[in-house]
N, C-alpha and C positions, 0 to 999 in steps of 0.2 A: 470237195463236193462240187459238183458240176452246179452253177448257177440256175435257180428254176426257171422254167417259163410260162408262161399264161397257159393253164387249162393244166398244168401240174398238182398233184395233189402232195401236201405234206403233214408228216406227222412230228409234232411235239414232243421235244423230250420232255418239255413240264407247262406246270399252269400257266396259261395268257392270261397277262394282265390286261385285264378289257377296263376302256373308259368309262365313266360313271355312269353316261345315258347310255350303255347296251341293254339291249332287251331281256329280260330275264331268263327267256329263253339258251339264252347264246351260251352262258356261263353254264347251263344244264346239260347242254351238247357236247361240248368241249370235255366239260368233265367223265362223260361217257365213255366219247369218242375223238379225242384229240387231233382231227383232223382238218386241216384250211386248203381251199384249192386256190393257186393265183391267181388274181387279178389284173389283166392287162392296165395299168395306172402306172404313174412314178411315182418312186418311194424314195421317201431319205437314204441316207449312204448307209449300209447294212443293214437293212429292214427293207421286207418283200410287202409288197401289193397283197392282202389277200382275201376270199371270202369265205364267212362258215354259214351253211345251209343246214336247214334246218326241218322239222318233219314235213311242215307243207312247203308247197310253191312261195308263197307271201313271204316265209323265214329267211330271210338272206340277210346276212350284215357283212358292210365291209369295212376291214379292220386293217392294221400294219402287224407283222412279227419280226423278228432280230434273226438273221441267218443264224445265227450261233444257237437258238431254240430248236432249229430243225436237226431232227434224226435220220428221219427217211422222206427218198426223193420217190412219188411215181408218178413216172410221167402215161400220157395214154397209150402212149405203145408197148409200154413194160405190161398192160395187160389186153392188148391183142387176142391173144389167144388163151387167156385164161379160159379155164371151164366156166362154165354158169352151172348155178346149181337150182336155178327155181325155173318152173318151169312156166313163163312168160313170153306174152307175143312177143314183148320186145327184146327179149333175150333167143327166141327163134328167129328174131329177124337177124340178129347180130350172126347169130350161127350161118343164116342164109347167103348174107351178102359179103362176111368174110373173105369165101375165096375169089374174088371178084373182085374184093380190095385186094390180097395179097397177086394177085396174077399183073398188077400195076407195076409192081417193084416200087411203089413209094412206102413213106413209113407212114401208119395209121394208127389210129386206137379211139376206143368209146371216149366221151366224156359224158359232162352230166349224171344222171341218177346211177345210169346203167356202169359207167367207166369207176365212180363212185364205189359201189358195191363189188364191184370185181377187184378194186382195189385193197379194202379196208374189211371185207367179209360182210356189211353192214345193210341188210336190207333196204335198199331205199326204193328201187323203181316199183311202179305200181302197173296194174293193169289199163292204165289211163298216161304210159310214160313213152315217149316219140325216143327215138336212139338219135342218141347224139354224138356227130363222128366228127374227126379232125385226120385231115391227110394233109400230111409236110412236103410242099414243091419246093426244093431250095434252089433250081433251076429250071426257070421255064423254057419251052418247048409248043413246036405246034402239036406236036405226037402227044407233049403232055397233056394239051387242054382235049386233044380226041379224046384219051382214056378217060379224063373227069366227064367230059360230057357223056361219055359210053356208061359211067359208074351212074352220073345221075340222072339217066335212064333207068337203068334199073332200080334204082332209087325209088322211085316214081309208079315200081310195077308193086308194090308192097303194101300191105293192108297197114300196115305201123307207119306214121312219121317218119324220115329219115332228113335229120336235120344235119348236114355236112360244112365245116367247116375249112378253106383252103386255108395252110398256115404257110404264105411266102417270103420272102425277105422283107417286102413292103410293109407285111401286117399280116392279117385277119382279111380273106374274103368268105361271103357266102358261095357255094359252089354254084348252086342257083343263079348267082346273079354271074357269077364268071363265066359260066358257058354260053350265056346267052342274053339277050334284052340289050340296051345299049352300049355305047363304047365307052362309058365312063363307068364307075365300078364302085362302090362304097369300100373302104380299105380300114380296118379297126386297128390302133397305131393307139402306143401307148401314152400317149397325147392326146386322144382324141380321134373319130373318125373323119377323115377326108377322101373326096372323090377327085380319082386317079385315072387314066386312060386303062383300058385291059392288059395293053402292051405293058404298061410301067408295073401292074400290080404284080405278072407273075414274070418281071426279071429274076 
């Protein structure tokens, strides 16, 4: 099994054993929907980072699982191109700005409610849900950071949110702040976030 990584979503082959203080909630989700998406954090030797979300915003716990619990791996790009089946702005937007992402040649996909749902079949996004994207630079470029700032541009022409996440070598940037605003960059690093030149984030 390929190692997961932050913004992965995975399913259980069986019950998590949750600590005593989880929310009662958590245990109610799990048993429904046996799914946790990683958490950028360090984890002990064989157990992943990870968090289960829950009906509202507020619901979120973060938990550890043992690799050997996991069955299946998907990451955001394994649903790309899934169909949507409900008919949402933010599931129109995703259909809109698809080929926009794919004309990039990077690898992309949803995360959040929408990547969630496309995932696992599980209604989550709501009429109140911003899309939330992840595009893989594994080698930057001045060509690459045109196309992201070209992407979020259009980004930005959209009635939905579109919240874009760069995933580099260094880390986690916001697209946002990559393309533009100062020369230092917030960089989300499984340690912690630290500010990075632009130069160094998308080595």
């Amino acid at each position: 099994m390929v190692s997961p990584r932050p913004h992965d979503l995975l399913r259980l082959s069986r019950p998590h054993v949750l600590p005593s203080d989880a929310p009662p909630w958590v245990s109610s989700v799990l048993g429904a929907a046996p799914w946790v998406v990683v958490r950028r954090a360090p984890a002990p030797t064989g157990l992943i980072a990870v968090g289960v979300r829950g009906a509202i915003r507020s619901e979120r716990y973060a938990t550890e699982v043992a690799l050997d619990d996991v069955c299946e791996v998907v990451a955001p790009e394994d649903v790309a191109h899934t169909p949507t089946q409900r008919e949402l702005a933010v599931m129109s937007t995703l259909r809109t700005v698809r080929p926009h992402l794919d004309d990039t040649g990077l690898r992309w996909g949803p995360t959040g409610s929408v990547g969630f749902e496309l995932a696992t079949g599980i209604p989550t996004a709501t009429t109140e849900s911003d899309l939330d994207l992840l595009v893989r630079v594994p080698h930057g470029s001045a060509e690459v950071l045109r196309c992201l700032a070209a992407l979020h541009r259009e980004f930005g022409s959209r009635a939905v949110r579109v919240d874009c996440q760069v995933e580099t070598s260094a880390g986690a940037v916001a697209m946002a702040e990559l393309v533009g605003g100062p020369s230092d960059v917030m960089v989300r690093t499984a340690e912690g976030p630290r500010l990075v030149p632009r130069a160094v984030a998308v080595l």
